[in-house]
C-alpha positions in Angstrom: -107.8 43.3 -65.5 -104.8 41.0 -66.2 -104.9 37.4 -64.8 -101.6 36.6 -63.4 -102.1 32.4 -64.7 -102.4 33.3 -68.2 -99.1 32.1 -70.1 -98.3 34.7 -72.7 -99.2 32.9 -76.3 -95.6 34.1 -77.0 -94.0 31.4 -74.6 -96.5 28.6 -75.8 -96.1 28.9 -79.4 -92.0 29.3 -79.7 -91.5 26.7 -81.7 -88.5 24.1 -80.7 -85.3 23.7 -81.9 -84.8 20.4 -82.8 -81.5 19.9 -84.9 -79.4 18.8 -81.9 -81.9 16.3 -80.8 -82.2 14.8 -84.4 -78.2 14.8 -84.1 -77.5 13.3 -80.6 -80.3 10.7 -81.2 -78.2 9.4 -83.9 -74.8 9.7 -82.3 -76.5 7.9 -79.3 -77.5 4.9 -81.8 -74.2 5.0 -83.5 -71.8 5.0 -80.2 -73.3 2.1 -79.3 -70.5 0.2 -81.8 -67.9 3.1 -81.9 -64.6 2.7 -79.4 -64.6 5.3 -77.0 -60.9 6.6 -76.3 -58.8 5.1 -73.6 -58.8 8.1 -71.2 -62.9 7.8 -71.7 -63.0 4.1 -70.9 -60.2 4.2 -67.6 -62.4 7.6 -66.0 -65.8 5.7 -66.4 -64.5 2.5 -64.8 -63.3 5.2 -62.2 -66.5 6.5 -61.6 -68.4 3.3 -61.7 -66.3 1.6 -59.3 -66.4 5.1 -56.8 -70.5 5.4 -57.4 -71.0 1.5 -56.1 -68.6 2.5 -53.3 -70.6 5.6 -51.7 -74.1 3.5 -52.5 -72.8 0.5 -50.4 -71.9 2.8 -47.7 -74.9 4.8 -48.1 -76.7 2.2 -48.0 -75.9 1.3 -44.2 -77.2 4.4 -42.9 -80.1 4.1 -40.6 -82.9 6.2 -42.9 -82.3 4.6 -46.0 -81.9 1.0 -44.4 -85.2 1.6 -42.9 -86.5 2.2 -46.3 -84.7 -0.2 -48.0 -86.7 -2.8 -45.0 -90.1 -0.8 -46.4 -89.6 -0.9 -50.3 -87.3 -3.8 -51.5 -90.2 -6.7 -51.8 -88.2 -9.0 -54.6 -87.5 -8.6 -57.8 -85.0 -9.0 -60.6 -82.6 -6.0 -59.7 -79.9 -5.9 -56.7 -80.7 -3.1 -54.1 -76.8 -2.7 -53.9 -75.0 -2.9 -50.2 -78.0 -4.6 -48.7 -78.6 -8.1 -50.1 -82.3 -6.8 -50.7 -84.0 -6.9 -54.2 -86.5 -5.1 -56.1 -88.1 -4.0 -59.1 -85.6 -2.6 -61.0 -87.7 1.0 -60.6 -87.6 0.6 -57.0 -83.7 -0.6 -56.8 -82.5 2.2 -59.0 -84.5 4.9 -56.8 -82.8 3.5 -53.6 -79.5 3.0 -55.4 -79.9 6.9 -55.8 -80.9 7.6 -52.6 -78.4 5.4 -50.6 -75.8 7.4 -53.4 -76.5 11.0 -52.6 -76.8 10.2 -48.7 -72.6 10.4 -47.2 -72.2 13.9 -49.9 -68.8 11.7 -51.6 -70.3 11.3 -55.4 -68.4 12.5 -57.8 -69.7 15.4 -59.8 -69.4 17.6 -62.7 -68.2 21.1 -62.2 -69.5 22.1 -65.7 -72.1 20.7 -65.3 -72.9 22.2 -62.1 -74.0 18.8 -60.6 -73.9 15.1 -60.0 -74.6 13.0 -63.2 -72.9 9.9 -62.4 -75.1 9.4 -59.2 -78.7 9.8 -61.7 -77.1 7.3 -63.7 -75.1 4.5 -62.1 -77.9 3.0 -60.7 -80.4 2.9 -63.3 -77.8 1.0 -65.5 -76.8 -1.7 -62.4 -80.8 -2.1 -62.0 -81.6 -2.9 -65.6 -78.5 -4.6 -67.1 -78.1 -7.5 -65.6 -77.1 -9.9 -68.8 -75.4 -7.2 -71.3 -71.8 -7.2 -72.2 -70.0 -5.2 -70.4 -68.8 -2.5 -73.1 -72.5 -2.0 -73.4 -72.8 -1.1 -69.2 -69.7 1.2 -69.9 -71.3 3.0 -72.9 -74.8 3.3 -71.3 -73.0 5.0 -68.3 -71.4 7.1 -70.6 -73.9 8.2 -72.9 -76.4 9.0 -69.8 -73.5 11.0 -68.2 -72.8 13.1 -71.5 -76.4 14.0 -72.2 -77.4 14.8 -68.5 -73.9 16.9 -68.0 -74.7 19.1 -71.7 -77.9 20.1 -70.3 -76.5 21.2 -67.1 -74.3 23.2 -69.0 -76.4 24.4 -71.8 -78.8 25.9 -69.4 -79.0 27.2 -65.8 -81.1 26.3 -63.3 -83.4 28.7 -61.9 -81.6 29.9 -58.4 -84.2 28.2 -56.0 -84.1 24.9 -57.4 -81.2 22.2 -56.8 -79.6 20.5 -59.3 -80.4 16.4 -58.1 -83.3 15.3 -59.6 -83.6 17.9 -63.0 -81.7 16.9 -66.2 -80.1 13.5 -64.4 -83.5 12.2 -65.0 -83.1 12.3 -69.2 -79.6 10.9 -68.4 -80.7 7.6 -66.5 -83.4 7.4 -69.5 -80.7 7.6 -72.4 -79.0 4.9 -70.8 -81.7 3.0 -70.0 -82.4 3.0 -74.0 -79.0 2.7 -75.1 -78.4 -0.9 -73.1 -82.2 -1.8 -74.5 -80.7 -1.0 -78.0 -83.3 1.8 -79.1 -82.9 3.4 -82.8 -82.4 6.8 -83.5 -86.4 7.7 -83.2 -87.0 5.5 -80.1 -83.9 7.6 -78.5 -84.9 11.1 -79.3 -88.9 9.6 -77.9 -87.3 8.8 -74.6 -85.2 11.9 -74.2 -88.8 14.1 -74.7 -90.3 11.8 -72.1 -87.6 11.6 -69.6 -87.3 15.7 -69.9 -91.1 16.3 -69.1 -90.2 14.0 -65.4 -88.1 16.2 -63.9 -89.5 17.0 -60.6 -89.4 20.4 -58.7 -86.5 20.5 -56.6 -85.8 22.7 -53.9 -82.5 24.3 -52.8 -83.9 25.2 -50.0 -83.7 21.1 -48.6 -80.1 21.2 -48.8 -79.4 24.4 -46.7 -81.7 22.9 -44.0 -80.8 19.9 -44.1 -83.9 18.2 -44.8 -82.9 14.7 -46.1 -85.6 13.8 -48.8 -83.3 15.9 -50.9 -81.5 12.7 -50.7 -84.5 10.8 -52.6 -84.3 13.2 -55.4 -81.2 11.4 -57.3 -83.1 8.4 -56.9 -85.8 9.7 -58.3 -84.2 10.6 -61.8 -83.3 7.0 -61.6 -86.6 5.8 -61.3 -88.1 8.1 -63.6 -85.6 7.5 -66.4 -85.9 3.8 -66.6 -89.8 4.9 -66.8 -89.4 6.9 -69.5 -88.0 4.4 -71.5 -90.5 1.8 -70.8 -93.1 4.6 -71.8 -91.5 5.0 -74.9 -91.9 1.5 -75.8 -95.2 1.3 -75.2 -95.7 3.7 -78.0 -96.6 7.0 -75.0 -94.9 10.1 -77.3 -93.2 12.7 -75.2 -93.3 16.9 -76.0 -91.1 17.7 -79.6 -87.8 19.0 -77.7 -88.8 18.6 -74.4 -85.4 19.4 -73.1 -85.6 23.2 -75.1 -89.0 23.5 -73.3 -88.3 22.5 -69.6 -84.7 24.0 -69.5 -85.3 26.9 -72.0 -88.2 28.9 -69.4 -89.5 26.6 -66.9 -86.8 24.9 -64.3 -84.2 27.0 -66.4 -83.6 29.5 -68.7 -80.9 30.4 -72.3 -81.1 26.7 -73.2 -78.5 26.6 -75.8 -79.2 24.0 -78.4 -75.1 24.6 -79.8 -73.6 23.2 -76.3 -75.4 20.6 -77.0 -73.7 19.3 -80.0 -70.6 21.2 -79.7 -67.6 18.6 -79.6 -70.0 16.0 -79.8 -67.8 12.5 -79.5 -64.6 14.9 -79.1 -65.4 16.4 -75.7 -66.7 13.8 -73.0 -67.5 14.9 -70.2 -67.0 12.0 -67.9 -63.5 12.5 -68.6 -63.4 16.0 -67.2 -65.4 15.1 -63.9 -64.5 15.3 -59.9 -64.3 13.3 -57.2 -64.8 14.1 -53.8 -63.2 12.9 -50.7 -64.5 15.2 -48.2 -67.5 13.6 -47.2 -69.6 17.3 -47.6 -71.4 19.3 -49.8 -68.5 20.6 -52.7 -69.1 24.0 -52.3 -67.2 23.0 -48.7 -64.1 21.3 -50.6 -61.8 24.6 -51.2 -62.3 25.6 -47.7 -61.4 22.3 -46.7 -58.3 21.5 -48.9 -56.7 25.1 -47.2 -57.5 23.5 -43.8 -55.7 20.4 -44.5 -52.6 22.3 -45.8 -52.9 24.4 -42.4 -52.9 21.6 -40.1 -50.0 19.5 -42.3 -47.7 23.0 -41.8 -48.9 22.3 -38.4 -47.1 19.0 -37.7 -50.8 17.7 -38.4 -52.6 18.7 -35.7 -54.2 22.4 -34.4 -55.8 21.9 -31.1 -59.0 23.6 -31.3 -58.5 25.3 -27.6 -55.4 27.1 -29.3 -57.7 28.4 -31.9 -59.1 32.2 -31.2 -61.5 32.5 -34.9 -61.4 31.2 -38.1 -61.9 33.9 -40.6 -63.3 32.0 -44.3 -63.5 34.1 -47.9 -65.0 32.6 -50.9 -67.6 32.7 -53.7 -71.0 33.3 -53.1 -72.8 29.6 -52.9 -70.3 28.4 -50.7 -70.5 31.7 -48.5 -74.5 31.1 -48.3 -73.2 28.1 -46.2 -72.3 29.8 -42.9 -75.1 28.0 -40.1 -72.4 27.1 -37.4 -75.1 24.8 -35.4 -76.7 22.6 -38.2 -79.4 20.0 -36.6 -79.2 17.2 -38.8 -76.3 15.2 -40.6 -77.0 16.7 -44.2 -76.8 20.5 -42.6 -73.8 19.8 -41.0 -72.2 18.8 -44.8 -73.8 22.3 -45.9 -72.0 24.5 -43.5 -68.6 25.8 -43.8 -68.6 26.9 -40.0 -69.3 23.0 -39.1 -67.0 21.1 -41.5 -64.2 23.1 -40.7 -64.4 22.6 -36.9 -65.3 18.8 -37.0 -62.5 18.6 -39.6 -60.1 19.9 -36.9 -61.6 17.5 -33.7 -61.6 14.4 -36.2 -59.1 14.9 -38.2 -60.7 14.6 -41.7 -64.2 15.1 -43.4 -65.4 11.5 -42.8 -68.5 10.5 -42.8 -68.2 9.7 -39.0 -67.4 13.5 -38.6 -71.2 14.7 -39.2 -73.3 12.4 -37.8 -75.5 12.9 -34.9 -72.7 12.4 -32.0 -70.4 15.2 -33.4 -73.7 17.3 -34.3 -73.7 16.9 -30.6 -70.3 17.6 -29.8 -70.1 21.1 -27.2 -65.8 21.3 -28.2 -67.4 21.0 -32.2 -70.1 23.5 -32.0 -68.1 25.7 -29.8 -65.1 26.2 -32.6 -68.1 26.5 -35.3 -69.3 29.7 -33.7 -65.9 30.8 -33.9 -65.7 30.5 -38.1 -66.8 33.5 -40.3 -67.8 33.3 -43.7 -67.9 36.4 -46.2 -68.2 36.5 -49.7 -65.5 37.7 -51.8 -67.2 39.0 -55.3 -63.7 38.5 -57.0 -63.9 34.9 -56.1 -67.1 34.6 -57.4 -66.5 36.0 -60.6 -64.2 33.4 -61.0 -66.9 30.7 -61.2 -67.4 28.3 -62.7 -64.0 28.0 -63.8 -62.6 28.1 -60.6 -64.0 27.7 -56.8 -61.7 29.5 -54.4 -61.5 30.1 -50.8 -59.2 31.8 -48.0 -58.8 30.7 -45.2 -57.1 32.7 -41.9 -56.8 30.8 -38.3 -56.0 33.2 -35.9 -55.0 31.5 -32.9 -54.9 32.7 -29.0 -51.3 33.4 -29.0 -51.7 35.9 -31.8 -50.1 33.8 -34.8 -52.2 34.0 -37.8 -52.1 30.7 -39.9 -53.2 31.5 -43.6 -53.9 29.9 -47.1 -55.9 29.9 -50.1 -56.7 27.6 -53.2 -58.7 29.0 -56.8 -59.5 25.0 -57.0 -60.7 22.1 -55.2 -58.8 18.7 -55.1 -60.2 16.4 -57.4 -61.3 19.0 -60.3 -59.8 18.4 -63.8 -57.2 21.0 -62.5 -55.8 19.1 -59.3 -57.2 15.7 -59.9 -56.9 12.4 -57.6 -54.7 9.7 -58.6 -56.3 6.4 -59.9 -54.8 5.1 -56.5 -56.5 7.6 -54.6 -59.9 6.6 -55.9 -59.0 2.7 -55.5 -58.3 3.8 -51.7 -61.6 5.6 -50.9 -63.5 2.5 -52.6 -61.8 0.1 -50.5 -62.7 2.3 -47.1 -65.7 2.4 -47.7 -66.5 -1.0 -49.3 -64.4 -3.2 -47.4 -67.2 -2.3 -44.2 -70.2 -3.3 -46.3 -68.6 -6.5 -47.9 -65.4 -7.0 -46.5 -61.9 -7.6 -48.4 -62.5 -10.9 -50.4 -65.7 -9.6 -51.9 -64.7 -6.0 -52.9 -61.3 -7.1 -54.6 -63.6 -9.4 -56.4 -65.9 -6.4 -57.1 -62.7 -4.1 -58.2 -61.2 -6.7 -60.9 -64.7 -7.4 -62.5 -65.5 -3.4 -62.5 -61.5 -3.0 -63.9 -62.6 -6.0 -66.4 -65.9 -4.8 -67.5 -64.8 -4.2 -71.2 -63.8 -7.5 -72.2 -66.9 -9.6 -70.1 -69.0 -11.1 -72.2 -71.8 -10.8 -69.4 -71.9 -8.3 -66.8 -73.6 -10.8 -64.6 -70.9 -11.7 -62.1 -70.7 -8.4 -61.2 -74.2 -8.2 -60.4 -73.7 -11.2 -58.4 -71.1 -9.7 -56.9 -73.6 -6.2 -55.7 -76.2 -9.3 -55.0 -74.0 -10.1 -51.7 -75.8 -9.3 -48.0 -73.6 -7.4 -46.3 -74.0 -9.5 -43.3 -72.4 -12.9 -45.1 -68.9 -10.9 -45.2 -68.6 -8.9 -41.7 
């Protein structure tokens, strides 16, 4: 009789492939006083500035405010957007949280995930005093190592992306503002890849928000993983090969993770998102907006008979017209499309319980049909199309379609554009005075000395400014 636990000794005893870890431990240790190109250094200042924009907003919503109330006892680290402080464990796990919460952090399409938000603020919490070249390279270092994972392996189809290889990310920059060597950095990597925690797709398509936590979570559990390291706790020889190679994943490929090595960064070649929903959402969105602008701006959702949507398979598995909490409602096509049209755009204001609510909103959502189109999925990752058709009561039939989302390295936003969304969303939590401030020390972060007027800066209650 077989017994269905037994691990086949084959699995147990592959032995791992250590070369790229011996070789990004080192580039890790040397980066530290290498110049990182231009184009390198003006994207991460991008996506710094945008990550401390959606926490600060995120940070105002009711659930993780509560939290913030429950968890933020004092400490040496800023729990950003809220004047609260904690441990910097505790502050990077909210910073996370609060991060994930509105859907607007940037991402990684490569990747196939988020890497700024599992990095950004574990490297806020912990580097309070270090120059700031040595925040920006931190920050850039975690992003590249989480983002090579996510492409050198995929994810097993029932687990979501937040909380997996972000979590070896945060810990590589934890280590790299710390200063490790070579050893100590290749220590913490096999750590932090033996923290990832189980992550469940299915939380997203319901809805159910403590997929928000799991971002935070890699924050938390990097900045552990380094402090295990120095303690002298030894993680699993290529932990990463292990964990991503048969267990949350499968074909790890030790080459991508050393191929273009200092050439290729991927921080350069992120997104950003300014549709406040899930990205799989985005193409089907950026054909609405071209709809409505041929429309003089405007489609009254009475004049509208169905909406007919085809794209690639993940975002087709997103067709619930009548989602029951915020996070659903930034999950389904059906939804987004018809709060789009009552609101005008893909706020944040546009999912939350009051248009969840909304008859005129949920009415128009039955109306929306999703299919898959396997041509359109074939064209993944590569490209993320969608077609859109709006046929409306008087028989005209408005169509469109995109092969990429706004924002991708294809169609990207203007520095500008970024620059707005930070200021709409941090000029609420601060005001104007305090985010121009937090703009010109972010834009200035390579020539300060001390990073610690910007944390003073992320220190400021939110209250003091309204």
């Amino acid at each position: 009789m077989t017994d269905s636990h037994v691990v086949p000794a084959s699995v147990l005893l592959t032995q791992p492939v250590s070369g790229w870890l011996d070789r990004w431990a080192t580039f890790a240790v040397e980066q530290r006083a290498a110049a990182l190109p231009r184009a390198v250094l003006d994207r991460t200042r991008l996506v710094l500035l945008d990550s401390i924009g959606v926490i600060a907003a995120g940070m105002q919503e009711t659930d993780v405010a509560a939290l913030v109330a429950r968890r933020a006892q004092g400490g040496p680290a800023s729990v950003i957007g809220s004047g609260a402080s904690a441990s910097e464990g505790e502050a990077a796990f909210l910073g996370g949280l609060a991060g994930t919460t509105l859907e607007l952090d940037e991402g990684n399409q490569f990747a196939r995930g988020h890497p700024a938000i599992h990095v950004v603020p574990a490297v806020l919490a912990a580097a309070r005093d270090c120059a700031g070249m040595a925040l920006l390279r931190a920050l850039v270092l975690g992003y590249e190592i989480g983002s090579r994972i996510g492409i050198a392996s995929r994810l097993r189809v029932t687990m979501h992306p937040h909380g997996t290889w972000g979590t070896v990310g945060a810990a590589v920059a934890a280590a790299s503002l710390a200063g490790a060597d070579s050893a100590g950095m290749a220590n913490t990597i096999n750590i932090a890849a033996g923290l990832g925690i189980a992550t469940s797709r299915r939380t997203m398509l319901e809805g159910a928000t403590v997929r928000n936590s799991f971002a935070g979570l890699s924050n938390q559990l990097g900045l552990l993983a380094w402090d295990m390291a120095c303690a002298g706790i030894k993680g699993e020889a290529d932990a990463v090969a292990t964990v991503y190679g048969g267990i949350v994943a499968e074909d790890f490929s030790p080459d991508a993770m050393v191929e273009d090595l200092g050439k290729r960064w991927e921080i350069a070649r992120n997104y950003f998102k300014m549709h406040a929903a899930c990205r799989y959402t985005h193409a089907s969105l950026d054909v609405l907006q071209t709809l409505v602008s041929g429309e003089g701006g405007r489609i009254d959702p009475d004049r509208i008979e169905s909406i007919d949507v085809d794209t690639y398979i993940w975002a087709a598995q997103l067709d619930g017209p009548a989602p029951r909490t915020m996070l659903a409602g930034k999950f389904s096509i059906p939804f987004a499309i018809a709060t789009t049209l009552v609101h005008g755009e893909a706020s944040p204001e546009a999912f939350r319980p009051k248009a969840l609510e909304n008859p005129a909103i949920l009415d128009l959502a039955s109306r929306v049909r999703v299919r898959e189109d396997s041509a359109m999925t074939s064209a993944l990752p590569a490209e993320r199309p969608a077609r859109l058709a709006i046929t409306l009561k008087d028989g005209r039939r408005l169509t469109g379609e995109t092969r990429v989302n706004r924002g991708d390295t294809e169609t990207p936003y203007a520095p500008d554009e970024i620059l707005a969304k930070f200021r709409r969303l941090a000029h609420p939590v601060w005001g104007e005075a305090v985010s121009s401030a937090i703009e010109r020390a972010v834009a200035d972060l390579e020539n300060a000395e001390s990073c610690r007027s910007l944390m003073e800066l992320l220190a400021t209650p939110p209250s003091m400014t309204r």
